[in-house]
C-alpha positions in Angstrom: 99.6 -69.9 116.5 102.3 -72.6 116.5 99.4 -75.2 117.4 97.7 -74.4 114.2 100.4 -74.6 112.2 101.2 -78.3 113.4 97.5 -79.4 113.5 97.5 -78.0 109.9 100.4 -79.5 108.9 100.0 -83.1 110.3 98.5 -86.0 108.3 95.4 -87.3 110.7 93.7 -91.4 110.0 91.2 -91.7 111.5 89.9 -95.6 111.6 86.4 -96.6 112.7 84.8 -100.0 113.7 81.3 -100.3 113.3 79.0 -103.3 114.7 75.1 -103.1 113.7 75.5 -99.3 113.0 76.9 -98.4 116.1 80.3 -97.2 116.8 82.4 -99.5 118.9 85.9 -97.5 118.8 87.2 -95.0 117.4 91.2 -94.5 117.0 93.1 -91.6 115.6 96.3 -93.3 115.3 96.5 -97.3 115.3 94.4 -99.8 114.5 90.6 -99.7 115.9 89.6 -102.8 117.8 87.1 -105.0 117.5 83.8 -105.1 119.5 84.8 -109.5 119.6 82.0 -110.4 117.3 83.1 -112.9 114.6 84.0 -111.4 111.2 84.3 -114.3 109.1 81.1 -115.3 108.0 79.7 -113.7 104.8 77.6 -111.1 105.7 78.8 -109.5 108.6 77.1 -107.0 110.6 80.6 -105.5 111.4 82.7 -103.0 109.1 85.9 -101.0 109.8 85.6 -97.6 108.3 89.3 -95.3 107.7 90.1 -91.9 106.1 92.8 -89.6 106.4 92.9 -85.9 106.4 96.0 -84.9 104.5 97.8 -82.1 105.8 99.7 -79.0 104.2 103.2 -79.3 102.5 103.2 -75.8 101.5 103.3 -73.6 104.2 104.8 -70.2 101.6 102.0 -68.6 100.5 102.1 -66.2 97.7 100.6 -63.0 97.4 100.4 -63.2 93.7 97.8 -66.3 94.0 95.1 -64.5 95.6 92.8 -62.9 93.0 92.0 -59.2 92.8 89.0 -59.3 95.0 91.1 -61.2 97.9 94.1 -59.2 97.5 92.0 -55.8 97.8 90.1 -57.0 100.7 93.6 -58.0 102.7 95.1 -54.7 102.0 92.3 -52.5 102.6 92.3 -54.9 106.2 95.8 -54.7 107.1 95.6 -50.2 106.8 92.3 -50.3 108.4 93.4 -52.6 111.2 97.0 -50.4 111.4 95.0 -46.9 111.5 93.7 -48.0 114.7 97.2 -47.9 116.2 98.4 -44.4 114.9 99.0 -42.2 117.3 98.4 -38.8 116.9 101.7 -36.3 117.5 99.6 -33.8 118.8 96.8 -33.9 121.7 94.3 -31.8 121.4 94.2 -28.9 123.7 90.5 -26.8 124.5 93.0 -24.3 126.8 95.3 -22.7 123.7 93.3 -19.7 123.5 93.6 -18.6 126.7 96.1 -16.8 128.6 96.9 -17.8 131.8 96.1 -15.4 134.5 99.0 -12.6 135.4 101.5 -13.6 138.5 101.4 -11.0 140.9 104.1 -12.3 143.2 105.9 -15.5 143.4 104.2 -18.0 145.8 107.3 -20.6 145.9 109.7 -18.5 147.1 107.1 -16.5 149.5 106.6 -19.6 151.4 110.2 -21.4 151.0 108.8 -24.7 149.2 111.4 -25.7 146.4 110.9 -28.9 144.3 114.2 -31.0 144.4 
């Protein structure tokens, strides 16, 4: 969970150098290099391409901007996904209607054997 948050937080460039429509490095951070061709002349058949993914300032979100639809669906998901957990107070029993069979003489204290 916390590497979501920072990869969702964190500002990513991305810069590209591209020589005869091929990719020749790619860096995330600094500056891509060059593939050594000569970029001076006029029409080169190098470019460097760049874009950056901005990341999320806001991390508070708000339960009041979610629509009607949205906020139905997450509470009807959060008491489904809870009423999975609920444990009954009672376990069911198939023996309560029957008697348990008359003790004609005490067995334990026939043959001497005492839990402790």
């Amino acid at each position: 969970m916390g590497l979501l948050v920072l990869a969702s937080t964190v500002s990513w460039t991305v810069d590209k150098h591209i020589c005869m429509g091929r990719v020749m490095d790619i860096s995330f951070f600094a500056h891509a290099d060059d593939c050594g061709m000569d970029m001076d002349m006029e029409k080169s058949c190098c470019n460097d391409e760049s874009f950056t993914v901005q990341g999320q300032d806001d991390l508070k979100i708000s339960f009041e901007k979610f629509d009607l639809d949205q906020q139905v669906f997450l509470i009807s998901f959060v008491q489904s996904y809870f009423q999975l957990f609920e444990i009954d107070s009672e376990e069911p029993s198939s023996f309560r209607e029957y008697n348990p069979p008359p003790l004609i003489r005490d067995v334990q204290v026939l043959d001497q054997t005492f839990l402790i």
